[in-house]
FITI-237656 format. One line per 5 residues: their letters; for each residue x, y, z of C-alpha. Coordinates in steps of 0.02 Angstrom, whole numbers, always signed. Layout:
REM FITI-237656
A	X Y Z; ...
END
This chain:
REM FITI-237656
XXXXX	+3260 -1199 +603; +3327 -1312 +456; +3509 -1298 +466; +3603 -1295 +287; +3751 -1405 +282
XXXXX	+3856 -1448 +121; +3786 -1632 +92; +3590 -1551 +81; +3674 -1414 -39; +3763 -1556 -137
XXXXX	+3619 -1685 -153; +3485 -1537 -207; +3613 -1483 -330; +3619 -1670 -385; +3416 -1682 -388
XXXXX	+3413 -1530 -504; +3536 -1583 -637; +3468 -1744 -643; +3284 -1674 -659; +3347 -1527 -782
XXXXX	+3316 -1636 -968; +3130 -1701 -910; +3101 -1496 -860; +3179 -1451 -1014; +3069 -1561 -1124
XXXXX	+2919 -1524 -1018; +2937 -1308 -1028; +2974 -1325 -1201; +2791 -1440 -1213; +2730 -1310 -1119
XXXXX	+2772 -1171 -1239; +2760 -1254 -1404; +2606 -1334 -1375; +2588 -1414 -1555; +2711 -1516 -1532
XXXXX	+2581 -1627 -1417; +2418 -1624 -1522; +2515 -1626 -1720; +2601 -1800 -1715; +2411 -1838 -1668
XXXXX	+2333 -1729 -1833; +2202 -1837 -1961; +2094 -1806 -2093; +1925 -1763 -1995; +2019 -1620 -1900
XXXXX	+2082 -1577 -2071; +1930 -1549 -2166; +1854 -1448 -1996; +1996 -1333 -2002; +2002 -1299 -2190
XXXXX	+1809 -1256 -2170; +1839 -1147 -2033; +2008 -1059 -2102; +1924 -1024 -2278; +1774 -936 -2185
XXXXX	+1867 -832 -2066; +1988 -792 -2209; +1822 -707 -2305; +1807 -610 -2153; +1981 -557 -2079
XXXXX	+2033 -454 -2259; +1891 -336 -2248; +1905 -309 -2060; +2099 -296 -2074; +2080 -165 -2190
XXXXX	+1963 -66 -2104; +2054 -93 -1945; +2198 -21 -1981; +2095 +137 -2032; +2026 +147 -1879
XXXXX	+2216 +137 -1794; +2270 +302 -1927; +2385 +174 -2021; +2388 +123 -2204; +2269 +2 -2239
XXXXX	+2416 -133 -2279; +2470 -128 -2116; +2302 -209 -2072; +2347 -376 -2185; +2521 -392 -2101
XXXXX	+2441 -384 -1932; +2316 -525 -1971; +2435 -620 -2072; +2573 -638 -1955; +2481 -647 -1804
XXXXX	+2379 -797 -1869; +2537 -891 -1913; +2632 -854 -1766; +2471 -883 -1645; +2463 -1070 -1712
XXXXX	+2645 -1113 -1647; +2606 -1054 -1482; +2409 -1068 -1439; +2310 -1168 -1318; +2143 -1115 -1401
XXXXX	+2048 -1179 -1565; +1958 -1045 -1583; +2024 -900 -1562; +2072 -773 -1700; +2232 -659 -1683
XXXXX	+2232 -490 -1763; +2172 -340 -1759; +2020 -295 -1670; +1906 -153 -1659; +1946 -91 -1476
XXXXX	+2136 -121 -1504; +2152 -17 -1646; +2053 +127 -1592; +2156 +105 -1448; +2324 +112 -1536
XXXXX	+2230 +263 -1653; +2193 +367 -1486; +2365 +324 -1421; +2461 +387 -1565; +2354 +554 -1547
XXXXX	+2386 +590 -1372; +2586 +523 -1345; +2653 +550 -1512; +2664 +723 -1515; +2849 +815 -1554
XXXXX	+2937 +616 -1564; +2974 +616 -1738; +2944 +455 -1756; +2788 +419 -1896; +2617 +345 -1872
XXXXX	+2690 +189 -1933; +2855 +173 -1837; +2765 +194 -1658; +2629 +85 -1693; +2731 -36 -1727
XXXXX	+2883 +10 -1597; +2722 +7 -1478; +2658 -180 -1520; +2861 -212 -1510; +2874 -170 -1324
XXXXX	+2701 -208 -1264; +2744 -393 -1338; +2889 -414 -1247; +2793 -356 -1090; +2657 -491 -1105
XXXXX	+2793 -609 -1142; +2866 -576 -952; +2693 -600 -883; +2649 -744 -981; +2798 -850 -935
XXXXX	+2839 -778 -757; +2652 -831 -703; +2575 -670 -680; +2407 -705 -775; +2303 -663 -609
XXXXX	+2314 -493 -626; +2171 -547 -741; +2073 -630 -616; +2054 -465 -518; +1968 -366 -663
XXXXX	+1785 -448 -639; +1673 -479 -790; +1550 -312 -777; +1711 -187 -798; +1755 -289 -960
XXXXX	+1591 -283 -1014; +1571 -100 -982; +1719 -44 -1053; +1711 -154 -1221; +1543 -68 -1208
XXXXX	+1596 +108 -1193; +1728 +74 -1310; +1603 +2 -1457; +1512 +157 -1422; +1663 +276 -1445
XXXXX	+1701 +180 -1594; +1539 +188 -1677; +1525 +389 -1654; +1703 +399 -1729; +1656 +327 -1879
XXXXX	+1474 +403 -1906; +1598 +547 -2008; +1668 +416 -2099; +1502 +335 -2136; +1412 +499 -2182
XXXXX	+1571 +585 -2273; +1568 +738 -2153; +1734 +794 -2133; +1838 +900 -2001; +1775 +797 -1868
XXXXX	+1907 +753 -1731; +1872 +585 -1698; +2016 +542 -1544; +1868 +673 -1442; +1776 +603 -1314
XXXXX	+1652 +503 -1405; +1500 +642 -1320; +1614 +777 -1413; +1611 +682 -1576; +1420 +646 -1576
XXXXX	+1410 +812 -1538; +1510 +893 -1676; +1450 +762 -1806; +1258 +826 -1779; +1322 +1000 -1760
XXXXX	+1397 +966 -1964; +1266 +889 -2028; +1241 +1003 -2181; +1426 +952 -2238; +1337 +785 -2295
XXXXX	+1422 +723 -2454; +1392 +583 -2567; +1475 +469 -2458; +1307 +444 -2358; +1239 +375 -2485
XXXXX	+1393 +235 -2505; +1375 +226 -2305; +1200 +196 -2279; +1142 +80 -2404; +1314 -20 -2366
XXXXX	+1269 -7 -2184; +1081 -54 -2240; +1162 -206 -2349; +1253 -264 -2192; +1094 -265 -2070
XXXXX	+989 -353 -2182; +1123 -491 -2195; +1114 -496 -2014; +916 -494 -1988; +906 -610 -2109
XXXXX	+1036 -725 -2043; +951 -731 -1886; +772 -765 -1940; +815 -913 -2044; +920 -993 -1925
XXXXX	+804 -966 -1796; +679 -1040 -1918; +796 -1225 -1935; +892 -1164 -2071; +1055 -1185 -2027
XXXXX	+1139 -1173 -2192; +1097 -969 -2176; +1220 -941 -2081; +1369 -944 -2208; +1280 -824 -2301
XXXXX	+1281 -704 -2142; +1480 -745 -2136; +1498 -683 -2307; +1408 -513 -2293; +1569 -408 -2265
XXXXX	+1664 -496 -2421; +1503 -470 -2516; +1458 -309 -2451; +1632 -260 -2504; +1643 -334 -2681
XXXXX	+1468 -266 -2726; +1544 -102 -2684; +1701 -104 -2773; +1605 -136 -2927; +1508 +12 -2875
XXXXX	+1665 +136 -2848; +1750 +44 -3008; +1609 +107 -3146; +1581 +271 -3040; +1751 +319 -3002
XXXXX	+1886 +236 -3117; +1985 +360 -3230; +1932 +523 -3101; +2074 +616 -3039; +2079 +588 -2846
XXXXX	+1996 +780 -2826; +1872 +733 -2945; +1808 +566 -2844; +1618 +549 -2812; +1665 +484 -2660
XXXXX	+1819 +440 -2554; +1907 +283 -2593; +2048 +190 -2494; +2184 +215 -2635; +2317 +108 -2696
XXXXX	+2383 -24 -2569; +2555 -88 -2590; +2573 -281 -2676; +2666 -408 -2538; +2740 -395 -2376
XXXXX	+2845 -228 -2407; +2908 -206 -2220; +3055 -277 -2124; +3117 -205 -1981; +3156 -212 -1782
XXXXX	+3101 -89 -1701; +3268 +22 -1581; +3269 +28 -1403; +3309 +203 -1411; +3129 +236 -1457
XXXXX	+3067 +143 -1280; +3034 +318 -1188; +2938 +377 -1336; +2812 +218 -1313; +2832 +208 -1144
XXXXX	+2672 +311 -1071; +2553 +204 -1195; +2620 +25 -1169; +2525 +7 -973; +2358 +22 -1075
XXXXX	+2391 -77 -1247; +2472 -229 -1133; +2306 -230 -995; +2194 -216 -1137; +2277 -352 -1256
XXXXX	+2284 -465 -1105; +2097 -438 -1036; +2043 -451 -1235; +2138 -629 -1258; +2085 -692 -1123
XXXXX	+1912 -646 -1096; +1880 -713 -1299; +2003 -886 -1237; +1895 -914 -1099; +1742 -876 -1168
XXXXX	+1759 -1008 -1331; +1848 -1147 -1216; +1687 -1141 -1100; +1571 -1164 -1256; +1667 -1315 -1314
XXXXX	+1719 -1421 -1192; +1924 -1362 -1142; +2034 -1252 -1033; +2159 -1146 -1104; +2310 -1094 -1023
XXXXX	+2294 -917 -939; +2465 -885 -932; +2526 -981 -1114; +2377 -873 -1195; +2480 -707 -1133
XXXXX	+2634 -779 -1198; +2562 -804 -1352; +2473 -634 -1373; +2648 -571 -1320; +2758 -652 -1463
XXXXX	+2640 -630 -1587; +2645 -433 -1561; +2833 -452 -1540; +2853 -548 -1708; +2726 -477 -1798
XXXXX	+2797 -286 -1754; +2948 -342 -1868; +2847 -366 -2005; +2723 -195 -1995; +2606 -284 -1894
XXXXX	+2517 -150 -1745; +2429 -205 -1585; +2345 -374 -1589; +2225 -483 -1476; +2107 -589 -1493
XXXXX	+1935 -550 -1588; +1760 -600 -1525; +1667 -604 -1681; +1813 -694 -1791; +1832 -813 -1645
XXXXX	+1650 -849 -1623; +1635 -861 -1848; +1777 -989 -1828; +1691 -1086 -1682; +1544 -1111 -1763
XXXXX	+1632 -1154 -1922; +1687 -1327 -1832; +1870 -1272 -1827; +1951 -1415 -1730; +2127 -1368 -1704
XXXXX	+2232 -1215 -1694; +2293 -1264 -1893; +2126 -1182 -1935; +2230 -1012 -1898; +2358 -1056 -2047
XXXXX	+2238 -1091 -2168; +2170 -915 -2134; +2329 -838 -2163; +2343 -933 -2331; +2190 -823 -2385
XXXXX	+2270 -661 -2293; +2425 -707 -2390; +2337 -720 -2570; +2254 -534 -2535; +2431 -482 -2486
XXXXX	+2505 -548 -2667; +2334 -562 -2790; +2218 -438 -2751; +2279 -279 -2673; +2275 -193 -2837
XXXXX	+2055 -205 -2814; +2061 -143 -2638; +2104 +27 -2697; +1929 +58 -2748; +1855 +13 -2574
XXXXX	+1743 +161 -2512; +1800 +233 -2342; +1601 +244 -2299; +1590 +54 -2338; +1737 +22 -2205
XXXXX	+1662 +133 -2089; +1489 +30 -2119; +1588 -136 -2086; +1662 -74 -1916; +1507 +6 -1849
XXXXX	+1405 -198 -1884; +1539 -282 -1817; +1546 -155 -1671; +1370 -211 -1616; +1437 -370 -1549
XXXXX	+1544 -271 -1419; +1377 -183 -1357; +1292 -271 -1183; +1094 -302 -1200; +986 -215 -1114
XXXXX	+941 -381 -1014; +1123 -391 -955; +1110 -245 -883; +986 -272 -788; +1026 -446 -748
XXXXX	+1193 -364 -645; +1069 -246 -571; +969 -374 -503; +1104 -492 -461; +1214 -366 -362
XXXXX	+1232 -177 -367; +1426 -169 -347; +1450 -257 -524; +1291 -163 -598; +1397 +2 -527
XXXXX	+1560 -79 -585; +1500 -84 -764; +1434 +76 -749; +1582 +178 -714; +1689 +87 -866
XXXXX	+1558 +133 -972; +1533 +303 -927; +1729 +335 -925; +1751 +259 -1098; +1616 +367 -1168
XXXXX	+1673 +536 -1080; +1818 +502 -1095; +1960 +396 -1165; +1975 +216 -1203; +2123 +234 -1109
XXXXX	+2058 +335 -954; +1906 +216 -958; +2010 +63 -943; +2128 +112 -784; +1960 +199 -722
XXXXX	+1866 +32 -726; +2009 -52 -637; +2038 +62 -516; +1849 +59 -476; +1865 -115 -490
XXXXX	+2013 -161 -342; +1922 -32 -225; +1766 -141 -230; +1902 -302 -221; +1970 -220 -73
XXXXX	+1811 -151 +14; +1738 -325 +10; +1881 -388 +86; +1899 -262 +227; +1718 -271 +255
XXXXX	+1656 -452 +253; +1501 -531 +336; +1546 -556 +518; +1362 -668 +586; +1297 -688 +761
XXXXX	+1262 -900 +746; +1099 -972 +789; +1038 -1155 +757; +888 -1159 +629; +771 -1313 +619
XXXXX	+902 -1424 +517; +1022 -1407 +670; +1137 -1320 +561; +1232 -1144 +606; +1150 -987 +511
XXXXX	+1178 -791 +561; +1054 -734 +671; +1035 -562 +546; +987 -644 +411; +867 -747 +527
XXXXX	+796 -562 +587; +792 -509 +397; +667 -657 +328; +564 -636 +504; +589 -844 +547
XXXXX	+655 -808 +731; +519 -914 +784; +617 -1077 +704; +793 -1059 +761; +870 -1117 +920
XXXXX	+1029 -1019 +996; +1176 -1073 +1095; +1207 -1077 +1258; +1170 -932 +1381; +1345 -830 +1394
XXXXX	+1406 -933 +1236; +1434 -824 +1081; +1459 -890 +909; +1513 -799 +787; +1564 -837 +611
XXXXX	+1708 -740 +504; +1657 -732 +318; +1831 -693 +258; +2014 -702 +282; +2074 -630 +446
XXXXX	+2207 -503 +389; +2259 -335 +406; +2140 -247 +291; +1967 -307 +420; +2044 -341 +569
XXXXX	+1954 -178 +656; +1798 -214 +573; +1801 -390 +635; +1847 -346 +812; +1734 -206 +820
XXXXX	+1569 -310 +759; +1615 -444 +877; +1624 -321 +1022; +1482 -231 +982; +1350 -384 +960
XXXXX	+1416 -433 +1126; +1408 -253 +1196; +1222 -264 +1147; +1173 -433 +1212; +1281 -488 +1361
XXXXX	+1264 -408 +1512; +1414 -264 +1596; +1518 -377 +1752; +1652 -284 +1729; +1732 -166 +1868
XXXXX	+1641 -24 +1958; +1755 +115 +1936; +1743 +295 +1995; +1735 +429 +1865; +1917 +498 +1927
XXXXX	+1973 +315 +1916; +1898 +291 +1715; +2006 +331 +1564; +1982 +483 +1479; +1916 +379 +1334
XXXXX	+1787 +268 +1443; +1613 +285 +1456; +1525 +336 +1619; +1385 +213 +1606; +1453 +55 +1666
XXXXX	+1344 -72 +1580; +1270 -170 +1470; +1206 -78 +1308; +1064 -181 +1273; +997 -112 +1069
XXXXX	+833 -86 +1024; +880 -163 +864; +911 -321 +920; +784 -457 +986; +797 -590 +1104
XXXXX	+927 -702 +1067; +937 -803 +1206; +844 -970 +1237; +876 -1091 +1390; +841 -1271 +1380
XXXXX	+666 -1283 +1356; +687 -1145 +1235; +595 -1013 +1311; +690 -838 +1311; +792 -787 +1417
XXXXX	+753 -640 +1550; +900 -594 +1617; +1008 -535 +1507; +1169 -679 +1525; +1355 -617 +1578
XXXXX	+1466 -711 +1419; +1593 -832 +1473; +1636 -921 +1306; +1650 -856 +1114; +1682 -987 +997
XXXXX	+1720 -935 +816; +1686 -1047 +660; +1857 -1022 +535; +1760 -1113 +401; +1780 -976 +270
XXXXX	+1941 -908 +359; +2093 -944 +226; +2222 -838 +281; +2275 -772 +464; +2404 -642 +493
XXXXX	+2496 -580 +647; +2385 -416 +627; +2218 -549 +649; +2323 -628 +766; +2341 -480 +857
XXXXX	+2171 -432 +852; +2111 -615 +913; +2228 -539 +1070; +2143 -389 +1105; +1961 -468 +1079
XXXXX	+2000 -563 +1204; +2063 -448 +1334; +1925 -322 +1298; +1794 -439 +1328; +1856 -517 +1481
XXXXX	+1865 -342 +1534; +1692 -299 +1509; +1646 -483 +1562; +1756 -465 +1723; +1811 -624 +1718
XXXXX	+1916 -755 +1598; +1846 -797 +1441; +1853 -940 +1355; +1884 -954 +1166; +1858 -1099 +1030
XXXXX	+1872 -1112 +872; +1793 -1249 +731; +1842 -1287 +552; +2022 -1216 +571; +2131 -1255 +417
XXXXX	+2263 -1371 +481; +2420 -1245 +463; +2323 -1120 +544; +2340 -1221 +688; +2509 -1159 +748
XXXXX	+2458 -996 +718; +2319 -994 +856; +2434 -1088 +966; +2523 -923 +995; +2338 -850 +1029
XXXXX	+2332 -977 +1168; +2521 -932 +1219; +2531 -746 +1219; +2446 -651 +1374; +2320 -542 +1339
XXXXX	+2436 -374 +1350; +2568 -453 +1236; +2595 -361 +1075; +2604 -505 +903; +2721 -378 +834
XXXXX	+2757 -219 +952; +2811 -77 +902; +2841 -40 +1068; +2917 -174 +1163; +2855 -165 +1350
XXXXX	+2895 -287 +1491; +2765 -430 +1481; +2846 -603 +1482; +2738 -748 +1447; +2721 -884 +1592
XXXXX	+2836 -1016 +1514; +2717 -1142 +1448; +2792 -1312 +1380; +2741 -1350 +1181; +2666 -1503 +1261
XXXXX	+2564 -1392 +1370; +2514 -1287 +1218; +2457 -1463 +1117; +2339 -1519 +1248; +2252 -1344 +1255
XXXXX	+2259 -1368 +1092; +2155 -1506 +1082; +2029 -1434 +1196; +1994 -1263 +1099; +1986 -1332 +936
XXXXX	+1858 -1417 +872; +1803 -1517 +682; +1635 -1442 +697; +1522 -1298 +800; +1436 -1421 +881
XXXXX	+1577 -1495 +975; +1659 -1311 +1010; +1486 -1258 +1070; +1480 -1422 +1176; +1653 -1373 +1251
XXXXX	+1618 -1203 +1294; +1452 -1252 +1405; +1535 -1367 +1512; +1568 -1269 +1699; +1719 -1368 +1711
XXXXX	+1823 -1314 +1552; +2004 -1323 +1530; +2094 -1165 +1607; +2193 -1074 +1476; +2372 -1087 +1508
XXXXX	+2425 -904 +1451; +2300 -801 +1553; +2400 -767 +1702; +2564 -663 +1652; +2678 -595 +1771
XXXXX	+2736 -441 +1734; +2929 -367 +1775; +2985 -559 +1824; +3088 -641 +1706; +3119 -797 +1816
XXXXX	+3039 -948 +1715; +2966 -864 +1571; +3016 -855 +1370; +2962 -699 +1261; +2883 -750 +1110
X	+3000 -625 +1017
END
């Protein structure tokens, strides 16, 4: 034990004032991560980023606008949401490409949110989304910059692609009423119900259909058309694919101008959007005292603004060549909620197909993001007085083609099918929740689904039987039996079992391990354990005293010459290979304990045990494997009377060096020789004190 005097006290006192300004400098680096890469700014990245902010910008106002539909806000909230997230994004991001604002799933989200929790607040649509993006920033600030980004890493790819899926279907269902101008239709339903109801009303069919379709029609042929000619070499098509929502849009404005301007609002041929506010009309901070209103919706909003921002982060840096920062990219999804909320902003993550439009646009810096906000800024101030004529069905059109990109292929699918069924089943579930559900229920269903596979694999892992194939290298003897190539494989040692652990040795598989190990030995080493009488047995022992030779198995013994073995072999020596072992604690400790005393009960004799590949600081704790006796408890919860026999440290390092081993080869080697060294903490005495130490 260190002991803690006042000069270690004083001098790591010292070492941390005098290391406190390079810290400083280097979290606030960290943080601000602009102030690295502007100094460094020149034209080339310039003209990239212009490119790339002008295109987005032709993109973001239509989608903001129809975003914030699909969240039940007014449509201005939309702009502030884009707007401030893009500026605030560029102070803190670690990403080029990605595009802050509001996205499809979010705002549906926030819309189904506001349904379900704001009920009897009295607080309006506007003041909890916002109050909601207020709190849920602050959240994902604490996660981003206390580390905690790998709650990520346990949410695998196939539940975010299943849910984004489920959720792109939910969203396109909600706004087929929009689209075909069929109203009454309750579109926070499960999106089954709304499908249903929106067939079941299909004689309500107004003149909005026609708005819908042919803008939906316009929007598809933009993107067919996109994709043949760039397929085809012409690469210049693809701006005009960017522009098909600003078109699409302005075409139809003109429309609803001639057809619509002068009508009183009961007298419209179709629905329009209305007026929109000129400027950024909203200041405020949101009050603490509405924190229990918000509180039931801010788990979802924060795990799918994180999984969102990340996932599109990751996604874009792989493509081009850099790594964001996990945790910085939650920080700044965090402050730009908690900023943006002051100014009317709602929910906001990162967007996949603004992210991917700006990519491909040769943005080369996050100053791309400002230049977008310029043109967000202009709509704010210029044009919000045109906007009003917007047809709702034209929005709706725009959501459900920018929805497809959410949607997995069919070859996906069937790709995590083939690769393995847990993440085909995985993907499954988060789409089927999202759909029958909630985005909301489909999310924490997904997760849930997710950490029971997490934890099943890790309470379950491969434990092999070790044979040598042709290569001499070390290979499970099942997956030899499975691919029918016993023929080719050479085994170890009469009486020598090898066995190798295909994950951490912890509490969750410590049964599992001990009971595979036991049983392949149970099934191929033969009973030389004690003759009892049936009055003499434990209630709980069998009353066939030996070996269990399976069926199932085949012969797995060879002797020299490598002709199988007869007699079935009594086992003397297990050696284990820790290669993928990262983690041992007392409860595989203990269990490394009991293995060994059942075995050299059923053996009827000592066995020896080795180990190869063991991480160096898992060293010590296998010296206490060696130490204990085989009745001593790691951690009792009943403490009994079994001392240990006393054995020196420097007794303990020179079995040590005989029990483990670099490789299997050398462990295997050990454990054949007759003459192996005796371990030291076999022989325990039990009731005497006199000479002995207690390991607790």
């Amino acid at each position: 034990m260190v002991k803690l005097t006042s000069e270690k006290v004083t001098t790591y006192l010292k070492s941390t004032v005098h290391e406190l300004p390079k810290s400083s400098v280097t979290f606030i680096k960290d943080r601000f991560p602009f102030i690295q890469w502007l100094p460094k700014y020149n034209r080339t990245w310039l003209f990239g980023d212009l490119i790339a902010g002008l295109t987005v910008g032709m993109l973001v106002i239509p989608q903001a606008l129809a975003y914030a539909k699909l969240a039940g806000l007014p449509l201005e909230h939309g702009l502030y949401t884009s707007f401030v997230g893009l500026i605030s994004y560029f102070l803190f991001a670690t990403s080029k490409d990605v595009t802050i604002g509001a996205t499809a799933v979010m705002s549906q989200l926030s819309g189904q949110l506001m349904a379900t929790y704001n009920v009897n607040t009295g607080l309006s649509p506007v003041v909890f989304s916002v109050s909601l993006a207020f709190f849920a920033g602050l959240v994902e600030t604490f996660i981003g910059l206390f580390q905690l980004g790998i709650i990520v890493d346990l949410i695998p790819t196939p539940v975010i692609a299943g849910f984004t899926t489920g959720a792109g279907v939910q969203i396109i269902t909600g706004q087929l009423q929009g689209l075909l101008g069929i109203p009454g239709i309750n579109t926070n339903n499960a999106a089954y119900q709304v499908l249903i109801d929106t067939v079941g009303s299909i004689g309500k069919l107004r003149f909005d259909a026609v708005i819908g379709l042919s803008s939906l029609a316009l929007l598809i042929i933009f993107r067919l058309s996109t994709y043949y000619f760039v397929s085809k070499g012409h690469k210049w098509f693809q701006w005009v694919g960017q522009a098909a929502n600003g078109v699409t849009v302005i075409l139809f404005i003109i429309i609803s101008y001639f057809v619509n301007n002068g009508l009183a609002p009961k007298d419209l041929k179709f629905r329009i959007v209305g007026n929109i506010p000129r400027g950024l009309n909203y200041f405020d901070v949101p009050s603490f005292e509405d924190f229990p209103k918000v509180a039931p919706a801010i788990g979802s909003v924060v795990l799918v603004g994180i999984l969102e921002q990340i996932a599109v982060a990751k996604s874009f840096g792989r493509i081009n060549g850099y790594r964001p920062n996990a945790n910085q990219e939650i920080v700044a999804v965090g402050l730009v909620n908690t900023i943006g909320s002051l100014f009317g902003g709602f929910s906001a993550t990162g967007s996949f197909s603004r992210s991917s439009i700006k990519s491909r646009s040769g943005a080369r810096t996050p100053l791309s993001g400002v230049f977008t906000a310029i043109v967000v800024l202009l709509a704010i101030y210029v044009i919000t007085p045109v906007f009003q004529f917007i047809p709702n069905a034209t929005l709706a059109a725009i959501i459900i083609n920018s929805i497809s990109d959410l949607l997995s292929r069919p070859a996906t699918i069937r790709e995590l099918w083939e690769i393995e069924v847990f993440d085909f089943l995985s993907f499954l579930i988060a789409l089927l929740a999202t759909i029958f559900s909630s985005i909301e229920n489909g999310i924490f269903t997904s997760v849930a689904f997710a950490l029971i596979v997490l934890l099943y694999r890790v309470a379950r892992p491969n434990v092999h039987a070790l044979v040598r194939d042709e290569s001499g290298g070390w290979i499970g003897y099942e997956e030899i039996k499975q691919e029918n190539e016993i023929v080719s494989v050479k085994s170890s040692p009469p009486g020598v079992a090898v066995f190798r652990v295909e994950e951490s040795l912890t509490y969750p598989n410590a049964n599992y391990v001990s009971d595979n190990v036991k049983s392949w030995i149970q099934a191929n080493t033969k009973y030389n354990g004690q003759n009892k009488e049936t009055s003499e047995k434990l209630w709980c022992e069998d009353t066939v005293n030996e070996a269990k030779v399976s069926s199932a198995y085949l012969p797995v013994w060879f002797d020299d010459t490598q002709n199988p073995v007869n007699e079935i072999p009594i086992l003397n020596a297990v050696v284990f290979d820790f290669a993928s072992v990262n983690n041992i604690d007392s409860t595989g400790l203990q269990t490394l304990v009991d293995i060994r005393a059942d075995l050299e009960k059923y053996a009827g004799g000592h066995i020896s045990f080795y180990f190869a590949h063991v991480r160096p600081h898992h060293q010590h704790i296998l010296d206490y494997f060696y130490e204990l006796g085989s009745k001593h408890d790691v951690v009792p919860v009943v403490h009994s009377d079994v001392w240990l026999d006393g054995s020196s440290s420097s007794d303990i390092n020179e079995l040590r060096k005989g029990r483990i081993f670099r490789t299997i080869d050398q462990a295997v080697a050990a454990a054949s020789k007759k003459n192996s060294i005796a371990s030291l903490s076999d022989t325990v005495s039990v009731g005497s004190k006199e000479g002995s130490k207690s390991f607790l």
